[in-house]
FISE-59133 format. One record per residue (C-alpha): residue in one letter; x, y, z. Coordinates in steps of 0.1 Angstrom, whole numbers, padded with zeros to 4 digits, always signed. Example, Ala and Ser with C-alpha at 12.3 -4.5 7.8 and 13.67 -1.06 7.14 Angstrom:
BEGIN
a+0123-0045+0078 s+0137-0011+0071 
END
This chain:
BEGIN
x+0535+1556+1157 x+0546+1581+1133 x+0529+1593+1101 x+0541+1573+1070 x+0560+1584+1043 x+0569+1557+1018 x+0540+1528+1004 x+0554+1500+1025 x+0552+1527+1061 x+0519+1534+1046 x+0510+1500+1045 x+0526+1488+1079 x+0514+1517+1094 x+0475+1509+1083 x+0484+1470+1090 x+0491+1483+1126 x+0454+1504+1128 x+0438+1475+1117 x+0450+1451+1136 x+0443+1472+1168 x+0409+1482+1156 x+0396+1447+1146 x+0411+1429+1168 x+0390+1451+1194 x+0357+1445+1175 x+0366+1408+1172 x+0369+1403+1209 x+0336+1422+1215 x+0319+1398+1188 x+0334+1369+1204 x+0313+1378+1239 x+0283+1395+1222 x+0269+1383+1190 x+0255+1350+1180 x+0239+1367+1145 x+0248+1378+1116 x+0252+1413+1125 x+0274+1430+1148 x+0244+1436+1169 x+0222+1405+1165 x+0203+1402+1138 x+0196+1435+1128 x+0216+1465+1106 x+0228+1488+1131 x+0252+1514+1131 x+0285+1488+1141 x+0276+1470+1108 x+0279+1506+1091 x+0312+1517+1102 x+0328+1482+1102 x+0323+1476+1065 x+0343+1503+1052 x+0370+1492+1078 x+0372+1458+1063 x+0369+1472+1028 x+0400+1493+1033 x+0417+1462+1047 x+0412+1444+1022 x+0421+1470+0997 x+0452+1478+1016 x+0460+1440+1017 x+0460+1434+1054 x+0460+1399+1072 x+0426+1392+1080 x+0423+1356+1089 x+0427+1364+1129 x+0390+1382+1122 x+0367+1354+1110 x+0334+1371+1136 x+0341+1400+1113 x+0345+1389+1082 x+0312+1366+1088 x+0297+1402+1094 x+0313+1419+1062 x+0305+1388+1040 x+0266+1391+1050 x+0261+1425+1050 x+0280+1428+1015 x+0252+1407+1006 x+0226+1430+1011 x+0211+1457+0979 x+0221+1486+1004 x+0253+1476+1011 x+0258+1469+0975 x+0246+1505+0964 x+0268+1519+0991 x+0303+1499+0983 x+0332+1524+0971 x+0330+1510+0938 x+0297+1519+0926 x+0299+1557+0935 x+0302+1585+0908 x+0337+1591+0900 x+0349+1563+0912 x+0390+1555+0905 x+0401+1520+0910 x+0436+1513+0931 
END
């Protein structure tokens, strides 16, 4: 796949990433976890780098409804103060989309 150019290759092109990436950690939920992490029921790193994942999804608008292991993930952990303090949107110098 090559580099996009205009806002809707942009936006096909990041549909496309996501739907590869997630639907790989979906599967990997689906035969490992039973908690409310992606490892358990513990923080771990997974839960680290999927929340920014899902929070660009989301910001880029992609379908997300084949993911409900990971949004269950991203919903609890979004919860959480540290999650909270960490979310794009409550950093210095923050511009909204």
């Amino acid at each position: 796949m090559t580099t996009p150019s205009s806002d809707s290759q942009k936006k096909n092109w990041y549909a496309h990433w996501i739907k590869v990436g997630l639907g790989a950690v979906e599967r990997l939920l689906e035969k490992n976890n039973s908690g409310n992490y992606c490892v358990g029921d513990q923080v771990t790193l997974a839960d680290c780098f999927l929340i920014p994942q899902w929070a660009n999804a989301l910001r880029m608008e992609c379908e997300l409804s084949h993911y409900p292991r990971c949004q269950k993930v991203y919903q609890h952990c979004s919860a959480l103060p540290e999650f909270i303090v960490a979310a794009p949107e409550n950093q210095p110098g923050f511009i909204a989309p």
